[in-house]
C-alpha positions in Angstrom: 0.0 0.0 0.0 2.9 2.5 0.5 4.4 2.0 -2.6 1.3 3.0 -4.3 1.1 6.2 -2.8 4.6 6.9 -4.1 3.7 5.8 -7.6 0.9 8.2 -7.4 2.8 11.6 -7.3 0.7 14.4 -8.3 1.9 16.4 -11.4 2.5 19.5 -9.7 5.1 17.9 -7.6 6.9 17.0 -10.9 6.7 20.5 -12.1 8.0 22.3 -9.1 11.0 19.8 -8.8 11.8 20.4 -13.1 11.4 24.5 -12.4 13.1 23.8 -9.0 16.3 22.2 -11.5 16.2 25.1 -13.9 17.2 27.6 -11.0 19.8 26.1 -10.0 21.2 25.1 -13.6 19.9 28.6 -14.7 22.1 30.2 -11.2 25.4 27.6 -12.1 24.8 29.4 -15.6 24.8 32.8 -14.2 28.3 32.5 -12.2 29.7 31.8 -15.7 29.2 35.6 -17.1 32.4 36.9 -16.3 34.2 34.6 -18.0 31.5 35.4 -21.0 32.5 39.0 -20.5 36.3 38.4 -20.6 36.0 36.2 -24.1 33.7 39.4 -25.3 36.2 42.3 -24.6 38.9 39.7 -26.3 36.7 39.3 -29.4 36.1 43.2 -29.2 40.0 43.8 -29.4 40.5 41.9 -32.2 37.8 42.7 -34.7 38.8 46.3 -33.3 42.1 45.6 -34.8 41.2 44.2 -38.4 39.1 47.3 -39.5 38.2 45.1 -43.0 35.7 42.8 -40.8 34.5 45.2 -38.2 30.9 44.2 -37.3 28.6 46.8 -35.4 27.0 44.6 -32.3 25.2 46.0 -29.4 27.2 46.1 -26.5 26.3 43.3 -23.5 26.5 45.7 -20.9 24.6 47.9 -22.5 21.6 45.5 -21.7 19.9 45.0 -18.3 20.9 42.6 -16.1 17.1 41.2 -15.8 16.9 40.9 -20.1 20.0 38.9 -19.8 18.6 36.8 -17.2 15.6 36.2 -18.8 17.5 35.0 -22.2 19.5 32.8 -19.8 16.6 31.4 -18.4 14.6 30.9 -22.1 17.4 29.0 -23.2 17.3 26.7 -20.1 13.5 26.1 -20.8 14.6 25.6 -24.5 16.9 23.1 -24.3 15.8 21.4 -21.2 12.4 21.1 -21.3 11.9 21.7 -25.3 9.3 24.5 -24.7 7.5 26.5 -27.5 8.4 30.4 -27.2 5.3 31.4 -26.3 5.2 28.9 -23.9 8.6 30.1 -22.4 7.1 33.9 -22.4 3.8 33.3 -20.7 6.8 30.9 -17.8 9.3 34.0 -17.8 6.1 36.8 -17.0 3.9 34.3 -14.6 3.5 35.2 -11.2 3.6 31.5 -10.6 6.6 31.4 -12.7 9.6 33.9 -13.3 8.3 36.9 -12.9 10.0 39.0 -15.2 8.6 42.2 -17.0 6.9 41.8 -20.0 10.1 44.2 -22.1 12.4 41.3 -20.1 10.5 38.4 -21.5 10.3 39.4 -24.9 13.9 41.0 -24.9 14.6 36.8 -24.7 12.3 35.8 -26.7 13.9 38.1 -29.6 17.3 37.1 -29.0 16.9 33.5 -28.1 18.3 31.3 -30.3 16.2 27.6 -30.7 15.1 25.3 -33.2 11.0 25.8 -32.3 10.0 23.0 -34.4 13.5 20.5 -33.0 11.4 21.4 -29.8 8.2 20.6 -30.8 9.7 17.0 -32.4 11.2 16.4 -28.9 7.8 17.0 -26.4 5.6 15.3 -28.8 8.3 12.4 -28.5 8.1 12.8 -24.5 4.0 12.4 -25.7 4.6 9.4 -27.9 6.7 7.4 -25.5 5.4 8.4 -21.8 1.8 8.6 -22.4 1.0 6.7 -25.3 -0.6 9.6 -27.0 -2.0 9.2 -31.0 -0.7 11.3 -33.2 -4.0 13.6 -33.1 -4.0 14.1 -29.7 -0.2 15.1 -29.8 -0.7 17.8 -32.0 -3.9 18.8 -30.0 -1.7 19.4 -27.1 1.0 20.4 -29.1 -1.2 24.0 -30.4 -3.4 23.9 -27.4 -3.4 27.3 -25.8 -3.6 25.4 -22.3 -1.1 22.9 -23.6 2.1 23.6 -25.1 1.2 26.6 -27.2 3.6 25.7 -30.7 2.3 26.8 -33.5 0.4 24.7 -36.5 3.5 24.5 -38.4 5.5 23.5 -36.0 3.5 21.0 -34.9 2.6 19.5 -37.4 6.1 19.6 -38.2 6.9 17.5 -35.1 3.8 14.6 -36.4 5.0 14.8 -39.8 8.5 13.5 -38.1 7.3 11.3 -35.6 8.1 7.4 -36.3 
């Protein structure tokens, strides 16, 4: 009997303890900026120095500490947990979530760099595999606006490739 009340673990336990491993990767990411920084000013130097490929790029510190912590924390829900952008905005401005400003959230969202439909692919595998879902109802929850929020194309993208 006590074994079936740990196979029975509500879903919002799982979700806390996935956001709960974001922060931490996210704040691990974080202590990494300087050396970001030092690689920056060294890149800086040298196209500085061969005028024939200088590129105009904004400079990082010219952005807000709270935009570049939103883009890191996009690109930990992108990679880790394959989530559609607008799934990753309405996470970044929840007050259950991240709760960054809107300008924040969509600073990341413009400057995030993921494969939407590679993401799309991968949860509707996670859909496939864990819960046995048909293809329909994988691209149902794939476009829901209470499910993962992708668009059409890029679900259907992700059935198209499913095996």
């Amino acid at each position: 009997m006590e074994s079936e009340k740990k196979k029975k673990m509500p879903k919002w336990v799982i979700v806390v303890v996935i956001i709960l491993v974001i922060c931490v990767i996210g704040s691990a990411a974080g202590g990494s900026s300087n050396e970001s920084k030092n690689s920056n000013s060294t890149e800086e130097a040298i196209n500085d120095n061969n005028d024939s490929e200088k590129v105009e790029t904004p400079k990082k510190e010219d952005v807000p500490t709270e935009y570049k912590n939103a883009l890191t924390k996009a690109e930990s829900y992108s990679e880790m947990m394959h989530m559609s952008k607008q799934g990753i905005y309405d996470q970044l401005t929840s007050e259950y979530g991240e709760q960054f400003s809107a300008e924040a959230a969509q600073y990341a969202i413009d400057n995030i760099k993921a494969d939407w439909k590679a993401n799309a692919l991968a949860k509707a595998k996670e859909y496939q595999t864990s819960l046995s879902m048909s293809k329909q109802a994988i691209y149902d929850q794939l476009i829901s606006e209470y499910g993962e929020q992708f668009t059409a194309e890029e679900a259907q993208y992700a059935i198209d490739n499913l095996e």
